[in-house]
Structures are given as structure tokens and as C-alpha cells.
N, C-alpha and C positions, 0 to 999 in steps of 0.2 A: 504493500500500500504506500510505503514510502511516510517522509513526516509532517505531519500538518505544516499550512502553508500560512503566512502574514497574511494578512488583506490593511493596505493604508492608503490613503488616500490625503494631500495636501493644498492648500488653497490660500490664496488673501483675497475677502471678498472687499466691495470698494465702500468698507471703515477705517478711516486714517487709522494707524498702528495696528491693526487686529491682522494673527492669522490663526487658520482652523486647522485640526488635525484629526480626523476620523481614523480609529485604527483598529482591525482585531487580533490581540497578539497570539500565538500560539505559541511560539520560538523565542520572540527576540528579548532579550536582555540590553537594560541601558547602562556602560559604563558610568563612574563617576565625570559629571559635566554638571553646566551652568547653559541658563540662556539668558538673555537680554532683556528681554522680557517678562512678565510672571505669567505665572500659570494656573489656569483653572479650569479642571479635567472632572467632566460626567460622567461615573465607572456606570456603564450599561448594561453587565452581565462581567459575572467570573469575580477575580481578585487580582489582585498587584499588591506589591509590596518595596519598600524604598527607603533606599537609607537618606537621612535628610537630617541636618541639625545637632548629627551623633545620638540620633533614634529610627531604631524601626516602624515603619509604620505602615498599615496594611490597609489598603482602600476595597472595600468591596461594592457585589451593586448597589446605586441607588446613592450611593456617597460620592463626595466631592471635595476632591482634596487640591490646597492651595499652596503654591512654590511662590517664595518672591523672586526678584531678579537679581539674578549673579548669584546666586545660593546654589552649593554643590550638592548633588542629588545624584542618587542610580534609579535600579528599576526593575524589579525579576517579576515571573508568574508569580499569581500563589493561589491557583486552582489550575487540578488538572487540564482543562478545558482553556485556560489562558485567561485573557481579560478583553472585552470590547470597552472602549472608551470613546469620547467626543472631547475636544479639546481647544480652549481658546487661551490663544497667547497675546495676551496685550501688552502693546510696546510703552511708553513715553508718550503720555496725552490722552494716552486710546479710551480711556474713561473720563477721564476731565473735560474732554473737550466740549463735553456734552451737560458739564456742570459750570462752567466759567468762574465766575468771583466765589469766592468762599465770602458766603451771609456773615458769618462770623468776623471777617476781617475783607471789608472791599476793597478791592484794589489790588488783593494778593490772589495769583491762583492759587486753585485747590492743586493739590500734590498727587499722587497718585498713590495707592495706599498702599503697606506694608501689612499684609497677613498676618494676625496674632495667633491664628490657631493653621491647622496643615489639613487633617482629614475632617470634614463636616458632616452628620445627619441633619440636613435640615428641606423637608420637602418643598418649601416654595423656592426654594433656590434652586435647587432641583427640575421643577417644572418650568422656571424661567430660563434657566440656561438650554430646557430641552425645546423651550418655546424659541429663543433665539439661534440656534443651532438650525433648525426649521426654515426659518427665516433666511437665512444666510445659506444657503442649499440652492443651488440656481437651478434644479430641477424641482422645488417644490415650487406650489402654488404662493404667489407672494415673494418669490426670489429677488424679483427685480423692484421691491418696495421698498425704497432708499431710508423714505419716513419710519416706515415701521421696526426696518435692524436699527434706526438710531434710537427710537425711542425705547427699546428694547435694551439697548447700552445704557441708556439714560438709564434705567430701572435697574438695570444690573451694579452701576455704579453705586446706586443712593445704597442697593443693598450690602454691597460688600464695603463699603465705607461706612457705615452706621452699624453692622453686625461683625464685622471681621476685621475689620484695620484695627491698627495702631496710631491713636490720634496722633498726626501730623510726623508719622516718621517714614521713612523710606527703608527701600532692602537694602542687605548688606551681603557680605559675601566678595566673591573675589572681581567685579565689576570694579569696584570704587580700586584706583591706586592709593598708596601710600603704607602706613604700618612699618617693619622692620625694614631699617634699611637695606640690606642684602638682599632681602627679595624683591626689593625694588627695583633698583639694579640688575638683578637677574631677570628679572620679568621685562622691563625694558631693552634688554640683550635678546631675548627670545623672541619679541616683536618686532625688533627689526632688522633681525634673519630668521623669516619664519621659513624661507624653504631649505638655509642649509642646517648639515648635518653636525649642531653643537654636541659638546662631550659633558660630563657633568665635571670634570675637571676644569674644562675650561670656562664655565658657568661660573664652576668657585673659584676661579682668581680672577676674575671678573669685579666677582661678589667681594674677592678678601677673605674669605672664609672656608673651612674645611669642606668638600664635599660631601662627608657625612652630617655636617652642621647645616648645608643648603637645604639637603632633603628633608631635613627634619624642620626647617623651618617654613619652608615650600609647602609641605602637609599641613602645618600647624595653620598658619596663617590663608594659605588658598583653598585648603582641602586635599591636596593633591600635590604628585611627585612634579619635578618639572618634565620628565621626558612625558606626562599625560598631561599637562598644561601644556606642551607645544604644540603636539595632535589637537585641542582643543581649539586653540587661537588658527590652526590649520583647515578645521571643519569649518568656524567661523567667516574667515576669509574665503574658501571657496563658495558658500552662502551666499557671499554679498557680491560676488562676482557671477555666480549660477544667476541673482538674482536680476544683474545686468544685464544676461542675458549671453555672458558667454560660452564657449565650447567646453566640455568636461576636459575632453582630450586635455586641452591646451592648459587648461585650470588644475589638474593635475599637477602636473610638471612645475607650475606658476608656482604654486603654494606648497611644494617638498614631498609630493606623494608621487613614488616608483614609475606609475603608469594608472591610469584609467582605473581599470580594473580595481587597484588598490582604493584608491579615491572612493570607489564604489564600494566595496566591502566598508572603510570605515563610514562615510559619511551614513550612511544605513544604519550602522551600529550606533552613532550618536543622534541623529536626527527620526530617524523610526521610518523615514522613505528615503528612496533614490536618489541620487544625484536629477535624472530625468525626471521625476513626477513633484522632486521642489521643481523645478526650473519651470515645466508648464504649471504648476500652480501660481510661480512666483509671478511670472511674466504675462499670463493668460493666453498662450500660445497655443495649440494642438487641445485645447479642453477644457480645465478645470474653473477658466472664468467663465466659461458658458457652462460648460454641461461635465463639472467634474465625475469621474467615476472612480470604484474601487477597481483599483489594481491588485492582481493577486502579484506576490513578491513570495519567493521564497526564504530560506532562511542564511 
């Protein structure tokens, strides 16, 4: 029979910062990563489980669990059967934009809220995000209703800022620079030679400091070693260039990955689709800004 197969499918429908992630996992595992965005995923059926915060934490269906941004996270099964989920990634704005002044203080924007808690039972969130989810689906009825995904946002907003933020603070995690200075400096050196091939020796004299003193401070401070911080800043960067609109081939090669192929295997393993089904989601090319569909994707 062979082993069960991915089905994901990726999109940015047209709400400034938002993008959507429909997926059902059977296989895939998410190494430790960050995204730029935060995140706020509708377990649909099954379980998942994730380390996050230096806690385990297990989303099953009907739950909704909240990542802020640049906060290091993974990802395993945790039912047989895998987990289906719907997923929205809001970037910088992507909620405010749709609240303007903060009542509280005019003149200042609203911020964009930091998650106090990570897994939720709470069913009218639930059925709002499965109402906008709907909405934002360019083969449902209503797809092309600009008014109604924003008011839809609008609602999503008031609700996760009034029930789940952190009055007036922002995520944290390894987005923000600064902290120890060595890792400053190394993280600075990693960014800009993302495609050649650093040693950790050469990282630590960079740094001034031991290579076992890097790593341990690399972990502590980002989440993570730096040879898994470079691949990371490496999936990111071809993102934003997939999202341009350029050649995987060529983007490959650009940002320190072997060939293609390789490119493909990781970016899969961090991102949960293809190098091709970001790119036409990104760009609305071959599909998914008309009429995305699930791809089956193996493992």
C-alpha cells in the first residue's frame, strides 16, 4: 500500500499580511523554526503536538492553538491518523489594520498582539476562524467578498486582543536582534553569507569565543544551534524570492542549497508545502488565487 500521503495546500488571499495554510499531515514533522509572522491554526480532526516555550503541548480537534512571531517551535503527529488543520499567518498590520487608533490612547496605533496562552478550547473562536477560513477559499460561495474577509478580520482581531493578548506587548523570540553579544555577531556573520559554507570554528572567532561556548549560547538565546539557524535564514530567503516570483532552480544555488532537489526536500520540511505550491500561492500564478486546490505531496 505504500505510506500515507501529505495533502497541503498554500495561498495569500488579497488581506494585506495574511497567508492561509490548509494541510493534512500524515508524515510530516516540523523541525525546530520561527516564522515572521504569528500563528493561528484550527486543529480539524487528529492531534499534533509541539514543543514551544520549553513545553509540550498537544492541540487536538476543535482546538486552537497560538504561536507569536519569531518564537521557536516544532511539530510531530500525535494520532495515528495525523492531524488536518487550517491555518492563518498574520504578518505586521494584518489585524490592526482593521482597528486603527487604539480608543485608549488616539493617535497611537494598536500593536498587534502577543499570545498569553498557546492551545485554546474556546468554541466561538473556533467557528469564527472556521467562518473566515470559508470566506477566504476562492472556491466557496463568497470568495471574492473583499467586505466580508475584512470584517471577518475585524472580528477576529477584537477577539484575540480582548481574550488572548498580552496588553500592549509584542512576540519575542529570535526575530528581535540584540541580547549576548557573540550571538550577535555570529548571527550577523550568518546573514550575510547565507549561501557559503561557515564552520562553527570560524563563527567562534568571529564571535571571540569558544565554539562550544557559541553553541550553547546560540541554543540558549535563539532556540537553536547555528548550523539550524543558517538553514532557517536559508528557507526564509528563498520564500521571499519564490515569492518574487523566481526560479527554484536558480534560488537554490542563490541561497546555499546543493541543487533543487535539496531546496525541495528542506523547504517542505520547514514550511509544510513545496517550493512550487508556495510560489503559485505566493504569486497567484497556475491556481491558488483563483481556484487553489489540495495537492497531494508525499513524504
Amino acid at each position: 500500500m505504500g505510506k500515507p500521503k501529505d495533502l497541503s495546500t498554500f495561498w495569500m488571499p488579497p488581506v494585506n499580511g495574511v497567508e492561509v495554510l490548509h494541510a493534512h499531515f500524515r508524515q510530516h514533522q516540523y523541525p525546530r523554526h520561527t516564522h515572521e509572522a504569528a500563528t493561528v491554526a484550527l486543529m480539524d480532526s487528529g492531534a499534533a503536538s509541539f514543543l514551544y516555550r520549553g513545553e509540550i503541548h498537544t492541540a487536538a480537534a476543535g482546538d486552537v492553538f497560538l504561536i507569536n512571531p519569531g518564537e521557536v517551535h516544532t511539530g510531530w503527529l500525535a494520532h495515528p491518523q495525523g492531524y488536518r488543520y487550517r491555518v492563518l499567518y498574520l504578518g505586521a498590520g494584518a489585524l490592526e489594520q482593521f482597528h486603527g487608533e487604539d480608543p485608549a490612547d488616539p493617535g497611537r496605533r494598536s500593536r498587534p498582539p502577543a499570545f498569553r496562552e498557546t492551545v485554546v478550547q474556546d468554541a466561538r473562536l473556533a467557528a469564527l476562524l472556521d467562518r473566515t477560513h470559508h470566506a477566504l477559499k476562492p472556491a466557496s460561495p463568497g470568495a471574492d467578498d473583499r467586505l466580508l474577509q475584512e470584517e471577518l478580520f475585524a472580528e477576529l482581531g477584537q477577539v484575540l486582543g480582548n481574550w488572548y493578548a498580552e496588553p500592549g506587548s509584542t512576540g519575542s523570540g529570535p526575530g528581535p536582534k540584540g541580547g549576548n553579544r557573540a550571538v550577535s555577531v555570529a548571527r550577523e556573520y550568518l546573514e550575510s553569507r547565507l549561501a557559503e559554507k561557515v564552520s562553527l570554528l570560524e563563527l567562534a572567532g568571529v564571535a571571540c569565543v569558544s565554539p562550544f561556548r557559541l553553541s550553547r549560547l546560540f541554543n540558549a538565546e535563539l532556540g537553536m544551534p547555528p548550523h539550524a539557524f543558517q538553514i532557517l535564514l536559508r528557507v526564509k530567503q528563498a520564500r521571499r524570492l519564490l515569492a518574487g516570483g523566481g526560479r527554484a532552480v536558480d534560488i537554490a544555488r542563490e541561497v546555499g542549497f546543493y541543487d533543487q532537489a535539496h531546496l525541495n526536500r528542506v523547504f517542505k520540511r520547514y514550511t509544510g508545502v513545496t517550493p512550487h505550491q508556495f510560489m503559485v500561492g505566493a504569486t497567484g500564478s497556475a491556481g491558488p488565487a483563483h481556484s487553489p486546490r489540495l495537492v497531494e505531496e508525499g513524504p
